[in-house]
N, C-alpha and C positions, 0 to 999 in steps of 0.2 A: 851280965857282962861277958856275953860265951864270946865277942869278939876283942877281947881287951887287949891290945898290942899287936892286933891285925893289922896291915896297913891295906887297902883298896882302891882301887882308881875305880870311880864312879863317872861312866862317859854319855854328854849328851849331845846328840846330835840332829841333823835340821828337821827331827819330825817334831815340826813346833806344835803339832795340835796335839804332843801327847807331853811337854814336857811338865805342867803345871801336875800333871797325874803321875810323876816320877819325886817329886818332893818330899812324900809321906812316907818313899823307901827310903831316901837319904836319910830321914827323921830316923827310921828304924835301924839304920847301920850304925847309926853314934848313938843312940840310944845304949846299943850294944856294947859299947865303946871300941868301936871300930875308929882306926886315923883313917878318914877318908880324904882322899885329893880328887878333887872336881876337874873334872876335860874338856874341853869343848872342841864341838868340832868351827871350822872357820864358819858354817852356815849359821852357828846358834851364838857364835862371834860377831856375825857382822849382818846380821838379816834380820828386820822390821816386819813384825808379819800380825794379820788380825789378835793373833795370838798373844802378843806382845812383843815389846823391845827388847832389841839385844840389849841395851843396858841392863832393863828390867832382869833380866836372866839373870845375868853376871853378878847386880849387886843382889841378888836374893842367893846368891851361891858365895858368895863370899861370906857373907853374911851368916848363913847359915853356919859357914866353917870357921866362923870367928875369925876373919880376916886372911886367913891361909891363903896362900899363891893359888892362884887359878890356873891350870895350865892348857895350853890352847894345842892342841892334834892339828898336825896337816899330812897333805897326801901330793907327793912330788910322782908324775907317772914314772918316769926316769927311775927313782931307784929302786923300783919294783920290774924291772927289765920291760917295760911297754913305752911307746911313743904314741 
């Protein structure tokens, strides 16, 4: 339990051919008892890919976190000063 009261934001994002191989670290952060909070970027939010469904993702991330908020990343160019 060396992470016991940690909290962590665990972020995935549209490289769907690796997400299924990022699962068995999330297993290992709560194992630790790390409070993880799951991210998603909009691609692994809203993109259908051989790899699987965006459902698929989300409910296996909820899931995982026993029901915990999902929280979704986005990226406005605007308030990072670019047009």
């Amino acid at each position: 339990m060396r992470l016991k009261g940690k909290k962590i934001g665990f972020a995935l994002t549209g490289s769907h051919c690796t997400l299924e191989k990022v699962f068995p670290e999330l297993e290992k952060l709560l194992e630790e008892g790390a409070e993880v909070y799951p991210i998603i970027s909009s691609s692994v939010d809203q993109t259908n890919s051989r790899f699987g469904e965006a459902t698929e993702w989300k409910t296996l991330l909820v899931k995982k976190k026993q029901g915990k908020r999902l929280l979704r990343a986005f990226w406005q160019p605007s308030l990072w000063g670019q047009r």
